[in-house]
PADREN-859501 format. One record per residue (C-alpha): residue number from 1; residue in three letters; y, x, z. Coordinates in Angstrom, 1 decimal, always signed. Example, Ala and Ser with C-alpha at 12.3 -4.5 7.8 and 13.67 -1.06 7.14 Angstrom:
PT   i  aa      Y      X      Z
PT   1 ALA   -4.5  +12.3   +7.8
PT   2 SER   -1.1  +13.7   +7.1
This chain:
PT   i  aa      Y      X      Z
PT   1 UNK  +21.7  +60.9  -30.0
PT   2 UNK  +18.8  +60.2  -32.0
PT   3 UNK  +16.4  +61.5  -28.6
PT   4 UNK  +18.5  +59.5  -26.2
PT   5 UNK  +18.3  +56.0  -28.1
PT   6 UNK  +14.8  +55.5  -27.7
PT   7 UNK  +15.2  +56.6  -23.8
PT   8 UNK  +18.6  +53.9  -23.9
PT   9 UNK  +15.9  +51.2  -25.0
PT  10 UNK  +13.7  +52.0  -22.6
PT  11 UNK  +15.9  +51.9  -19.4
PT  12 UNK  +17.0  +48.9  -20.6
PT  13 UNK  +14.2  +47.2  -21.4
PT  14 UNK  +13.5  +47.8  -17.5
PT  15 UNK  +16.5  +46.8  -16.5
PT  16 UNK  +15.9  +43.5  -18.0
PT  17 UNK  +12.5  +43.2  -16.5
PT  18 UNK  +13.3  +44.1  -13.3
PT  19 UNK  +16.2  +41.1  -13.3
PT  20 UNK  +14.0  +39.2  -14.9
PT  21 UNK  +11.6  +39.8  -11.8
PT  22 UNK  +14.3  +39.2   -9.3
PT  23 UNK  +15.3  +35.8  -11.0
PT  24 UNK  +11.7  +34.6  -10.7
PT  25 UNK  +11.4  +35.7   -7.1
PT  26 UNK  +14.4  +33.6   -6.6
PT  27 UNK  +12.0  +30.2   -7.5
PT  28 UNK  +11.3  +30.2   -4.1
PT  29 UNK  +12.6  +29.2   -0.6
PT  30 UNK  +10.6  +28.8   +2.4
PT  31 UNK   +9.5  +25.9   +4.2
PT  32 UNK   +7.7  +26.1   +7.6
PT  33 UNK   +4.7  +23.6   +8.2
PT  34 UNK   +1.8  +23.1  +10.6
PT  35 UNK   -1.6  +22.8   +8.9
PT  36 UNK   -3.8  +20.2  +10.2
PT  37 UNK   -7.2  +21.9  +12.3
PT  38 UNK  -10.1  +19.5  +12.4
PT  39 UNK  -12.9  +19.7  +14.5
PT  40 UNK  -16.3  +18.4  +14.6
PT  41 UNK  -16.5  +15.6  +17.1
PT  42 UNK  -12.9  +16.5  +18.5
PT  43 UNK   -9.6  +15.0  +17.6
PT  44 UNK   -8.0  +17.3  +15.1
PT  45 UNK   -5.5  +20.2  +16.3
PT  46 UNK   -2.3  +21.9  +14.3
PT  47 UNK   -2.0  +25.2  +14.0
PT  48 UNK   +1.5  +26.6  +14.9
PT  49 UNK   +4.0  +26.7  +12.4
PT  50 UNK   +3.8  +29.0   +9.6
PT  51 UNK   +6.2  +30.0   +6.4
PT  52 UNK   +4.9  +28.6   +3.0
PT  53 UNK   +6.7  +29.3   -0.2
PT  54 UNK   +8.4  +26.3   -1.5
PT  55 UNK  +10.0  +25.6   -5.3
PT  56 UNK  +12.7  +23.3   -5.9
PT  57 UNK  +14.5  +21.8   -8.9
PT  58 UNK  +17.8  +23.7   -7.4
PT  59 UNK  +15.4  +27.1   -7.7
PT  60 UNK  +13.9  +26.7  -11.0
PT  61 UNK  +15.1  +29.9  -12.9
PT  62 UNK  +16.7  +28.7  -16.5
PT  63 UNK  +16.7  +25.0  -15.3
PT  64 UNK  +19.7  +22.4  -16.1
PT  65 UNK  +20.0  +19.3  -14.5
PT  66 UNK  +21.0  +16.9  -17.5
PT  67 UNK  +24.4  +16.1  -17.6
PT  68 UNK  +23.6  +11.7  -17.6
PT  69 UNK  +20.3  +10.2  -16.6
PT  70 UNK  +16.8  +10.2  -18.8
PT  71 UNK  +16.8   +7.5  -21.4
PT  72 UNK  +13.9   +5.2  -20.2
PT  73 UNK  +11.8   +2.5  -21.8
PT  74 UNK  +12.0   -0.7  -19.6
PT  75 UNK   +8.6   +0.3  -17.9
PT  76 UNK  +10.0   +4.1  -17.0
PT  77 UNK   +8.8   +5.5  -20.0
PT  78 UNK  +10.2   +8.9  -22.1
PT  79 UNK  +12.8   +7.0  -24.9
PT  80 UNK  +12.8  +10.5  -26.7
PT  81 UNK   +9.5  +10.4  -27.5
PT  82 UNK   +7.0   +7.5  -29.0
PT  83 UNK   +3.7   +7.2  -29.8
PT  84 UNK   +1.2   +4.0  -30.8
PT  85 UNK   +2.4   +0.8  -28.9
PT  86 UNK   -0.9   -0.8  -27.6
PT  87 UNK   +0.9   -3.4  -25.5
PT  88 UNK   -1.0   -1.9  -22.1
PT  89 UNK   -0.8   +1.8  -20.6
PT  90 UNK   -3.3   +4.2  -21.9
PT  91 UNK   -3.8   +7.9  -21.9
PT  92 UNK   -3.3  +10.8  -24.9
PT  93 UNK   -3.5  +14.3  -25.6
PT  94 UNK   -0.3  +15.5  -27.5
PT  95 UNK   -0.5  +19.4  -28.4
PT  96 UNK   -1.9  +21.2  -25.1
PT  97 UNK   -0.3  +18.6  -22.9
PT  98 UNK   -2.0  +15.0  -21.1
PT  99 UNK   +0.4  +12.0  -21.5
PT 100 UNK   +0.2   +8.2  -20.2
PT 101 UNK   +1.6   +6.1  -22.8
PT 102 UNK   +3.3   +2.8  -22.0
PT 103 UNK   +2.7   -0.5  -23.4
PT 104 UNK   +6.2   +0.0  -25.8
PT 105 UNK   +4.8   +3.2  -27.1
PT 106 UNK   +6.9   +5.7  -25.1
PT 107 UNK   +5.7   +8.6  -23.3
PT 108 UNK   +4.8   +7.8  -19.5
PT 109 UNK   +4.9   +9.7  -16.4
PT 110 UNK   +3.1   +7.9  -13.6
PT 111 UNK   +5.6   +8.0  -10.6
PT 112 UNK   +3.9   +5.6   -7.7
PT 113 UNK   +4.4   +5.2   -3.8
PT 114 UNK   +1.1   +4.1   -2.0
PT 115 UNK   +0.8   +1.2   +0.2
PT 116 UNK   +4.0   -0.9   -1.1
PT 117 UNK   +3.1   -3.8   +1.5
PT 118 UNK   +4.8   -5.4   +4.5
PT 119 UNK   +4.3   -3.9   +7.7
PT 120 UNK   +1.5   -6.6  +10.3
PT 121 UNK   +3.1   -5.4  +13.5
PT 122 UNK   +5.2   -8.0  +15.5
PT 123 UNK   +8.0   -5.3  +15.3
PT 124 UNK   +7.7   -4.8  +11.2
PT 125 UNK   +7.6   -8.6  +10.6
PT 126 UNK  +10.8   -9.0  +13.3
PT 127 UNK  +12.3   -6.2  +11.1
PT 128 UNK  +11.6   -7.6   +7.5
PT 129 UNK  +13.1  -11.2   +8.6
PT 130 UNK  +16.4   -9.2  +10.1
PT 131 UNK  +16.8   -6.9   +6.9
PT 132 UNK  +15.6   -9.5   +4.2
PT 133 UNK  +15.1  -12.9   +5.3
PT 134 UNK  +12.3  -13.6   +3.2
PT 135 UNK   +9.3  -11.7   +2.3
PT 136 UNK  +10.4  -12.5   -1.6
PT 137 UNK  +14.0  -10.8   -0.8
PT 138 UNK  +11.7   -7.9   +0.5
PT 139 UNK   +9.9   -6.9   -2.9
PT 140 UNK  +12.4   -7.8   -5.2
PT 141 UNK  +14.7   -5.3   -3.4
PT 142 UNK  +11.8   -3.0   -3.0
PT 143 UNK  +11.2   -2.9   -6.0
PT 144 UNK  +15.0   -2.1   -7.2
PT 145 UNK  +15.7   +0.6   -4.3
PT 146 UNK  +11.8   +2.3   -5.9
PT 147 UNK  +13.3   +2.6   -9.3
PT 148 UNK  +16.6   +3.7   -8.4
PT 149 UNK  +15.1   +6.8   -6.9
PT 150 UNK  +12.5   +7.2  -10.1
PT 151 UNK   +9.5   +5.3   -8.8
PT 152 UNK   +7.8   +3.4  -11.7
PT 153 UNK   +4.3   +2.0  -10.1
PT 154 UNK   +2.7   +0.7   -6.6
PT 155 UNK   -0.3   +2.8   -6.0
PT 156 UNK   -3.6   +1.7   -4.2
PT 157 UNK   -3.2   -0.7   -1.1
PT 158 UNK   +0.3   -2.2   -2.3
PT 159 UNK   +0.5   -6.3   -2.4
PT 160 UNK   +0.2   -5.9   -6.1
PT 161 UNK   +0.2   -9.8   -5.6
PT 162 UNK   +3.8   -9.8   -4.6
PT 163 UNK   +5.0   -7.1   -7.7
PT 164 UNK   +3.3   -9.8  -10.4
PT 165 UNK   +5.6  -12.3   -8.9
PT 166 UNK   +8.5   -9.9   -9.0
PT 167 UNK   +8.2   -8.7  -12.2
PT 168 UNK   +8.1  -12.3  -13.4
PT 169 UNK  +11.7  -12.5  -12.5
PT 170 UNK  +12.9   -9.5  -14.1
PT 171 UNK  +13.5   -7.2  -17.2
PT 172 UNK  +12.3   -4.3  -15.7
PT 173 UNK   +8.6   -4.7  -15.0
PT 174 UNK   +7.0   -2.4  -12.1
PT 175 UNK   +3.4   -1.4  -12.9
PT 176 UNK   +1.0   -1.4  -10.7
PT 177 UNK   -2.5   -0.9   -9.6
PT 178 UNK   -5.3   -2.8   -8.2
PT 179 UNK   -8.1   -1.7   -6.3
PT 180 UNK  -11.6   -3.6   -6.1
PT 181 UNK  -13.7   -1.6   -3.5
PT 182 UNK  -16.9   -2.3   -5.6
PT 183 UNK  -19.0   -0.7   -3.3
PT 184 UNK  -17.5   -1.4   +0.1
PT 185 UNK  -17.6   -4.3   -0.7
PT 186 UNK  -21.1   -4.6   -1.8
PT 187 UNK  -21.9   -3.0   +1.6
PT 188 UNK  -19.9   -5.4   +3.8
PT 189 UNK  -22.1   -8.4   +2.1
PT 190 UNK  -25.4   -5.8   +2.0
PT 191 UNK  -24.8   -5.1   +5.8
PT 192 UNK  -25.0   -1.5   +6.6
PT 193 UNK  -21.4   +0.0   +6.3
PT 194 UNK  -18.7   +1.1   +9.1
PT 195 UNK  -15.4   +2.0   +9.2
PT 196 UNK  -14.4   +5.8   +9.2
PT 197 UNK  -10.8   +7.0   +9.8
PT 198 UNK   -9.6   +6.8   +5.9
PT 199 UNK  -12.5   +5.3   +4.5
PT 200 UNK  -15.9   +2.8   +4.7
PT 201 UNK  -19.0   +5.1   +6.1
PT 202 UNK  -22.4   +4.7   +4.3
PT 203 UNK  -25.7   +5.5   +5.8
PT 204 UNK  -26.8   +8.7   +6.3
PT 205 UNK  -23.6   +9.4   +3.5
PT 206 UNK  -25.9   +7.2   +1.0
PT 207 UNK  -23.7   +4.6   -1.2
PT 208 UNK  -26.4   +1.5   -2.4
PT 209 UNK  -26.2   +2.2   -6.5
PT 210 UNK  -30.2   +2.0   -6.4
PT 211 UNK  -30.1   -0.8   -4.6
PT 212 UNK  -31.8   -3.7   -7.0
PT 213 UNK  -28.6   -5.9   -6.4
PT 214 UNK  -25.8   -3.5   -7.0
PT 215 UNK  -25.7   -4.1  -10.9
PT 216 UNK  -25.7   -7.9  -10.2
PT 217 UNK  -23.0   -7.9   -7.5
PT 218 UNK  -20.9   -5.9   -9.7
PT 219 UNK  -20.6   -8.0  -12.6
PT 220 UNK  -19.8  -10.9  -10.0
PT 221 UNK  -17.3   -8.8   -8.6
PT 222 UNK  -15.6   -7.6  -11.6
PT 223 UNK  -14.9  -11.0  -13.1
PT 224 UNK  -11.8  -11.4  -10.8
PT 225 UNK  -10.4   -8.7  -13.3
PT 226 UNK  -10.3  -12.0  -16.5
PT 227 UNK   -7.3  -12.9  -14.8
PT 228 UNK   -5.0   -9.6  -15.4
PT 229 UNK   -6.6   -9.0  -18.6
PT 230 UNK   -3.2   -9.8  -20.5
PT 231 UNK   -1.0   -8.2  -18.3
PT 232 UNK   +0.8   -5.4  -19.8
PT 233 UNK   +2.3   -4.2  -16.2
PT 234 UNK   -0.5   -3.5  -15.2
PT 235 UNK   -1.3   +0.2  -14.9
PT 236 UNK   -5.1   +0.5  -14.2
PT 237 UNK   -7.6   -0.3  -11.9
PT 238 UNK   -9.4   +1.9   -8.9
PT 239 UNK  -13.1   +0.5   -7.8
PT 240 UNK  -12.9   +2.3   -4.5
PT 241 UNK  -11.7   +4.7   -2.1
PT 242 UNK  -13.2   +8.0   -1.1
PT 243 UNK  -16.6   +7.5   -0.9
PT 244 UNK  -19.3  +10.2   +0.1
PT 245 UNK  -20.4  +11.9   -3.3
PT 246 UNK  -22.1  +14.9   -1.6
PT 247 UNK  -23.3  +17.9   -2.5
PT 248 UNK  -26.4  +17.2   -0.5
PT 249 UNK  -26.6  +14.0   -1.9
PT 250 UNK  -30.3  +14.0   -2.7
PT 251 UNK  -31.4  +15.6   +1.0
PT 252 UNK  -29.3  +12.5   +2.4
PT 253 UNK  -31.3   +9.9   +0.1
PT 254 UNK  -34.6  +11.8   +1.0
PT 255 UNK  -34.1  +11.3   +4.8
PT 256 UNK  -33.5   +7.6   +4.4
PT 257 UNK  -36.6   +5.1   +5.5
PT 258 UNK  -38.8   +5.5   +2.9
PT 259 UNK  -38.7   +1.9   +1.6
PT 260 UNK  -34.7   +2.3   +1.1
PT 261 UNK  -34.2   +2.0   -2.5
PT 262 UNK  -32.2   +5.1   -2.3
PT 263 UNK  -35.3   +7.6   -1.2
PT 264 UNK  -37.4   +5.7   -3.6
PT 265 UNK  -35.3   +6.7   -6.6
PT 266 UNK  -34.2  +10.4   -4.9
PT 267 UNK  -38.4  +10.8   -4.7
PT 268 UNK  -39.1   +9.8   -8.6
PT 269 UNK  -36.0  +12.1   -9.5
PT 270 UNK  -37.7  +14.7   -7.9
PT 271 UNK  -41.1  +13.8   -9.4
PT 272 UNK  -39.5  +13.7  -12.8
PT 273 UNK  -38.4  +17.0  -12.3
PT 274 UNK  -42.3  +18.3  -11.2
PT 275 UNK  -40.5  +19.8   -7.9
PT 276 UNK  -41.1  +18.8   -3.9
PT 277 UNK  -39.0  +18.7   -1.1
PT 278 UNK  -39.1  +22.3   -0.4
PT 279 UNK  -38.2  +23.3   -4.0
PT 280 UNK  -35.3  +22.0   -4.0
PT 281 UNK  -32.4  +24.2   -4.7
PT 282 UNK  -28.6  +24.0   -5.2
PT 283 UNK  -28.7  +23.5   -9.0
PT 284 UNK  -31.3  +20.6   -8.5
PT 285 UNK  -28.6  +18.9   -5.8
PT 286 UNK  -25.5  +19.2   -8.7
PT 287 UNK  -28.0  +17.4  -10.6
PT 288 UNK  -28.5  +14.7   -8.6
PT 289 UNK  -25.1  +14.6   -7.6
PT 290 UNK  -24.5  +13.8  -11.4
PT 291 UNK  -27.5  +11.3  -11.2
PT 292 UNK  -25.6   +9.4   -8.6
PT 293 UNK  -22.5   +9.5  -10.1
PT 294 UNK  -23.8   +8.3  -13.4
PT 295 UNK  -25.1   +5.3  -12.1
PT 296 UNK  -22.1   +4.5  -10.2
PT 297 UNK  -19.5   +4.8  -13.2
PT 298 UNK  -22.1   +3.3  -15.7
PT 299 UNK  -21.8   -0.1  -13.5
PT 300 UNK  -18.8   -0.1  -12.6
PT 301 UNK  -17.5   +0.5  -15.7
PT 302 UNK  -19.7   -1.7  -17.8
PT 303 UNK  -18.7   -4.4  -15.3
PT 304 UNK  -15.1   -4.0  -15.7
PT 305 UNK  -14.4   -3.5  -19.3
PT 306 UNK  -16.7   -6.5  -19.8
PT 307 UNK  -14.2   -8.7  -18.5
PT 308 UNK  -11.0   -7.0  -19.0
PT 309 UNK  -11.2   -4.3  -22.5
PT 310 UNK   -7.5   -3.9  -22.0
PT 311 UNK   -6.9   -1.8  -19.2
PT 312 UNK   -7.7   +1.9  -17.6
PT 313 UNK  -10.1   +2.4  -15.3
PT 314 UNK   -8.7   +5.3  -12.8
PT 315 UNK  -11.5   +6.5  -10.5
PT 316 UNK  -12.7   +5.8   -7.4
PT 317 UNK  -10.4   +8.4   -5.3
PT 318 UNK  -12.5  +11.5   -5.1
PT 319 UNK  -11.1  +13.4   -1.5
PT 320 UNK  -13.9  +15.8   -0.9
PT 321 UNK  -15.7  +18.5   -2.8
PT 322 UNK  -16.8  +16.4   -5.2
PT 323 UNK  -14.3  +17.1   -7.6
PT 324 UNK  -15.4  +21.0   -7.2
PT 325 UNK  -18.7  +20.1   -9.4
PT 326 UNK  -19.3  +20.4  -13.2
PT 327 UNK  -21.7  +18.0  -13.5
PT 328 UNK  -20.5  +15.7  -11.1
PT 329 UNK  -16.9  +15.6  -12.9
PT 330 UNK  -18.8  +15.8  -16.3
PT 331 UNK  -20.8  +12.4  -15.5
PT 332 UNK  -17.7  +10.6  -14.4
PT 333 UNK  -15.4  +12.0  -16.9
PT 334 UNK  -17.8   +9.6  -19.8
PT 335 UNK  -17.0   +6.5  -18.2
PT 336 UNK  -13.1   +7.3  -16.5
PT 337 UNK   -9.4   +7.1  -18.3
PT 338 UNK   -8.0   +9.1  -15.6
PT 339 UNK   -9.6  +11.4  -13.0
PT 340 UNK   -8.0   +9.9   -9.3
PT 341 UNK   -8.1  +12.3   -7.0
PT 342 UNK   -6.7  +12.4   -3.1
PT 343 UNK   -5.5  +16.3   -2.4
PT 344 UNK   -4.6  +17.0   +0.9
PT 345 UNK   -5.0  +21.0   +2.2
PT 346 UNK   -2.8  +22.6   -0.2
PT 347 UNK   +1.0  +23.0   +0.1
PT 348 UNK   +0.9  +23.6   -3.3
PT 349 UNK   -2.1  +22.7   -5.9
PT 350 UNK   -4.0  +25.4   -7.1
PT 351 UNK   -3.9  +25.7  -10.7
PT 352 UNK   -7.4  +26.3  -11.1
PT 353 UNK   -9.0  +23.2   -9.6
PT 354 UNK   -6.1  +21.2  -11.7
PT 355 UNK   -7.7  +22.9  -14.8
PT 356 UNK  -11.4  +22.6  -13.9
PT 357 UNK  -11.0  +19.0  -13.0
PT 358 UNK  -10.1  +18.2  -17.1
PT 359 UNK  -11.9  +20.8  -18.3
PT 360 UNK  -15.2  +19.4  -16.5
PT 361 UNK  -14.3  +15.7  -17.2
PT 362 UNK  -12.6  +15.8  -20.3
PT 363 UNK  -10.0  +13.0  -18.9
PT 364 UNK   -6.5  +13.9  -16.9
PT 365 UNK   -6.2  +13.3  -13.7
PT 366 UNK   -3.4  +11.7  -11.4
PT 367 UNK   -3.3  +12.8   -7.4
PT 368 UNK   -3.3   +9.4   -5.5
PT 369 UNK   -3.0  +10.6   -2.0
PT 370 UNK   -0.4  +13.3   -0.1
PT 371 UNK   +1.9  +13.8   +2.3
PT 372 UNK   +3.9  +15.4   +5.3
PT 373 UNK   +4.8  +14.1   +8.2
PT 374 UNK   +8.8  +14.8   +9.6
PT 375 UNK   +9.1  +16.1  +12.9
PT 376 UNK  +12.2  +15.0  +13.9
PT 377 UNK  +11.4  +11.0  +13.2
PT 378 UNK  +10.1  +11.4  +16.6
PT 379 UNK   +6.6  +10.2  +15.9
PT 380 UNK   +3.4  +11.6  +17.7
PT 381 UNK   +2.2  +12.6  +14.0
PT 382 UNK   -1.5  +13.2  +15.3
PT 383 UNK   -3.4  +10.8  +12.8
PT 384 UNK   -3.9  +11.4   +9.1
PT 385 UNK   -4.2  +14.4   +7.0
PT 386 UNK   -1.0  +15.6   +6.0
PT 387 UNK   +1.0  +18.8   +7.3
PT 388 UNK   +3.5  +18.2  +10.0
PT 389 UNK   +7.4  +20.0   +9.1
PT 390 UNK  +10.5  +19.9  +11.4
PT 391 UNK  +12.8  +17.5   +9.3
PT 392 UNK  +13.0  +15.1   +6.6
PT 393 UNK  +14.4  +17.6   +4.4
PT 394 UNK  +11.4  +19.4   +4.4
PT 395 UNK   +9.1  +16.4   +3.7
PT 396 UNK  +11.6  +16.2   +0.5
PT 397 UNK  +10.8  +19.8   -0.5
PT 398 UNK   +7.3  +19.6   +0.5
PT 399 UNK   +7.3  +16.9   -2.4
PT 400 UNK   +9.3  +18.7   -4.8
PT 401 UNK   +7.2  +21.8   -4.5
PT 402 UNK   +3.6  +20.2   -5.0
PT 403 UNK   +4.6  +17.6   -7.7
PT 404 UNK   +6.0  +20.9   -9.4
PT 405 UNK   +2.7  +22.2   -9.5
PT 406 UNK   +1.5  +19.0  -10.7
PT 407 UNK   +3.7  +18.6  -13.5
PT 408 UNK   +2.7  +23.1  -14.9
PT 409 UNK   -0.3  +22.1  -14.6
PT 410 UNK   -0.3  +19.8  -18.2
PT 411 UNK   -3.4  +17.6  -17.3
PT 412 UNK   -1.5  +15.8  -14.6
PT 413 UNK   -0.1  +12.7  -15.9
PT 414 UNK   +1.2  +11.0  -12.7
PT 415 UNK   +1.1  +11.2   -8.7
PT 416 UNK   +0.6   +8.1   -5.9
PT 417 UNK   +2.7   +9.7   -2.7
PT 418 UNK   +1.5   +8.4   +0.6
PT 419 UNK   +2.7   +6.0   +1.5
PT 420 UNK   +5.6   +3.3   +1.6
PT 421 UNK   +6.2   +2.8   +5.5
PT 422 UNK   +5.4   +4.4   +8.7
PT 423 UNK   +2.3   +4.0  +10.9
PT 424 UNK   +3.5   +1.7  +13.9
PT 425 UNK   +2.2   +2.9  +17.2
PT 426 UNK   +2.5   -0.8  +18.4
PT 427 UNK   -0.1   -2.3  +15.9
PT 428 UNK   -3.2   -3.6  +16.9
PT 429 UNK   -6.9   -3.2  +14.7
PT 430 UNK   -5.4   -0.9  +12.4
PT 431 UNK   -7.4   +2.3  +10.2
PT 432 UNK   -8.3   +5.3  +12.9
PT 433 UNK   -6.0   +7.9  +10.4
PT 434 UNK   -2.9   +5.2  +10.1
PT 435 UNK   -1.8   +5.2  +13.8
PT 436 UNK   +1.1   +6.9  +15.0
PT 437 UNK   +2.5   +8.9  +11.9
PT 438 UNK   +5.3   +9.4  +10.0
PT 439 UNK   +3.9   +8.9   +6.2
PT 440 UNK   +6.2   +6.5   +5.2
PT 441 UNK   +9.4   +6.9   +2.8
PT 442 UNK  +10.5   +4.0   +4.9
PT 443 UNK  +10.9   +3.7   +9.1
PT 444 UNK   +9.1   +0.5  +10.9
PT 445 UNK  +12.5   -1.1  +10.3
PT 446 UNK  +12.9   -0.5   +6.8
PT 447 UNK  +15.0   +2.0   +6.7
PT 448 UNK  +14.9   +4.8   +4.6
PT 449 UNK  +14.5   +8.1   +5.4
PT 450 UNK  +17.5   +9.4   +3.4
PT 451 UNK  +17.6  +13.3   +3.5
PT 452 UNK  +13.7  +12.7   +2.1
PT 453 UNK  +14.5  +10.4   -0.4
PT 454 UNK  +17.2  +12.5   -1.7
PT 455 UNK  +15.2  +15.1   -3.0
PT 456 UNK  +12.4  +13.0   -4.3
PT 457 UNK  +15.0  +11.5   -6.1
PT 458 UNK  +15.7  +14.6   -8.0
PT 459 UNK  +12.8  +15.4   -9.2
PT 460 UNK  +11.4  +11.6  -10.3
PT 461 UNK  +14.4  +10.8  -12.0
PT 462 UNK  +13.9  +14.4  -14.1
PT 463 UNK  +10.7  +14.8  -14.2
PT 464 UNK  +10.6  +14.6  -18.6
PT 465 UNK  +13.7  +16.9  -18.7
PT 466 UNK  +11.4  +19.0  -16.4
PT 467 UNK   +8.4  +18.7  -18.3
PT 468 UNK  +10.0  +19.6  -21.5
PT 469 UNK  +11.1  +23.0  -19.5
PT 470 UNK   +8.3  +24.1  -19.0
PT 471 UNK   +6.5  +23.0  -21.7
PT 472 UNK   +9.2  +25.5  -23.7
């Protein structure tokens, strides 16, 4: 007996791993998508569909739904657990985890829908009169259907005009976000800038912070912000959207003219560094990425916390490989609250860029842009960047899966999903990537896509009885 105990253990200790191993295959169902193919100078392509493994609150091994709802603060906040009140959101490291905190005090998850605005075709306006009556009737029961389902903020591009006015009349405050376009705006007065499906286009992938004026127009420009100073629903503000932070930054700047102010400060960089144009090498280009990214924050910043102290600043929207640099993400990180980053590509985030991003910056980071497109809303689905999947149930577990990944991760303190309603085919003037697609939560007639919004849902209204699972 005594020689066959140890042996007992053993089996069983491999018996228990191997369930063990079974339960966590069992995280997983599978989803099938088509990845978006882009090609240079061509409209983009999908490739056909494929499998992708998908986790779902239903599938989390060891995971209990709570038996009532989340006690929340009246801003969406954690009622379990309470830190320093400020009166205005702000960001904090507890233990190994990033928290928002909300203006009460209580720990804050950043749930926001992009885009919370009323459609400009003829057929969203008919649709908004028939369903609402009034564009007032329209946010205020926006706003109400949002946090039912676990939303707590409007994300970039929302009429965060509209939300002030709502929250006025109501007990539960929605937060939300504004976003200045600094320097898209300082190029439509400068003259130089053009519109690119997404986002403004710069010269030669150049943004003006050497130009002479850029300081100047930004302190002009951030004084708008005196006027939200004192509201505590406000979550933070962006100062732009994806702009061109390259890698080859400082070749783009050197093949300017050579009076643009940009070449004239890419050419004393170099100087500084006693190196020419044909010693340059990739370490010197993460430099001057850096260089460029310093200046931009520096202003920006400076600018906006001289006339409003109160509130985060969170990032200009990084979309490319940007984010992928050290000393790019280093030189924001000084000047930043949160890191704002749009991720599109991955079905599901990959834990190392979510850990490099803080580790490099030193600030967490929320993912402002996402999404899938549902084949069955019977949409052409060719603009934009998101994967394409059969049915709206999908789009729901797509969300579930990646914001999963988002909340393991421990430096994510929030996501902005894209966006609030569909493209309408029938609008006129409209952004090259918001065309024909079915983005939205909502149909061009307000309706909302129910089998989607079901599962999102799930996971928003537990997402701190989540994140206290996996933190254990």
């Amino acid at each position: 007996m005594k020689i066959l105990y140890p042996f007992f253990v053993f089996i069983l200790a491999v018996v228990i791993c191997c369930s063990d191993s079974k339960i966590k295959e069992q995280q997983y169902i599978t989803v099938e998508a088509q990845r978006r193919v882009y090609h240079q100078g061509a409209p983009a392509t999908y490739n056909p569909y494929e499998p992708f493994k998908t986790r779902t609150v239903d599938n989390l091994a060891g995971y209990r739904e709570p038996g009532k709802s989340e006690p929340l603060s009246r801003y969406g906040g954690w009622k379990k657990q309470k830190t320093e009140a400020t009166g205005f959101f702000r960001t904090e490291k507890i233990g190994d985890r990033w928290w928002c905190v909300d203006p009460e005090g209580y720990l804050y998850f950043n749930v926001a829908l992009n885009s919370i605005s009323r459609g400009g075709s003829e057929r969203n306006k008919k649709a908004l009169i028939d369903k609402f009556e009034t564009p007032e009737n329209w946010i205020s029961q926006t706003i109400n259907m949002l946090q039912e389902n676990g939303f707590n903020c409007a994300g970039s591009w929302s009429d965060y005009k509209a939300v002030i006015e709502a929250n006025k009349k109501s007990d539960r405050p929605f937060a939300y976000t504004i976003n200045w376009n600094f320097m898209s705006s300082y190029g439509k007065e400068r003259g130089g800038t053009f519109q690119l499906p997404g986002h403004t286009g710069y010269p030669g992938d150049a943004i003006f912070v050497f130009d002479p004026e850029w300081e100047t127009f930004c302190d002009r420009h951030a004084q708008q912000a005196a006027q939200y100073r004192d509201d505590p629903n406000l979550f933070g503000y962006f100062s732009d959207n994806e702009m061109p932070f390259r890698f080859r930054s400082l070749d783009n700047y050197l093949a300017l003219p050579e009076n643009d102010p940009g070449h004239v400060a890419a050419l004393k960089w170099l100087n500084e560094q006693n190196i020419t144009k044909d010693e340059i090498t990739d370490s010197h280009r993460e430099a001057f990425m850096a260089v460029v990214a310093e200046r931009y924050f520096f202003v920006v910043a400076a600018a906006l916390r001289k006339y409003d102290p109160n509130h985060m600043y969170i990032g200009a929207r990084f979309y490319s490989s940007e984010k992928n640099y050290p000393s790019f993400m280093k030189a924001a990180g000084k000047y930043l609250d949160i890191i704002s980053n749009n991720y599109y590509g991955k079905w599901t985030p990959d834990s190392a860029d979510m850990a490099n991003w803080t580790e490099w910056s030193g600030k967490p980071f929320v993912i402002t842009e996402y999404y899938t497109k549902g084949e069955d809303s019977g949409m052409p689905n060719q603009s934009g960047a998101g994967w394409i999947v059969r049915t709206q149930r999908d789009r729901g577990l797509f969300y579930q899966n990646y914001n999963l990944a988002l909340i393991e991760s421990k430096n994510c303190v929030g996501w902005h999903y894209f966006k609030y309603q569909d493209n309408d085919p029938t609008a006129t003037g409209v952004d090259p990537s918001n065309t024909d697609s079915n983005k939205g939560i909502v149909n061009n007639f307000y309706e909302v896509w129910t089998p989607m919004m079901e599962l999102m849902k799930q996971l928003n209204t537990q997402v701190y009885s989540i994140i206290e699972y996996m933190d254990r």
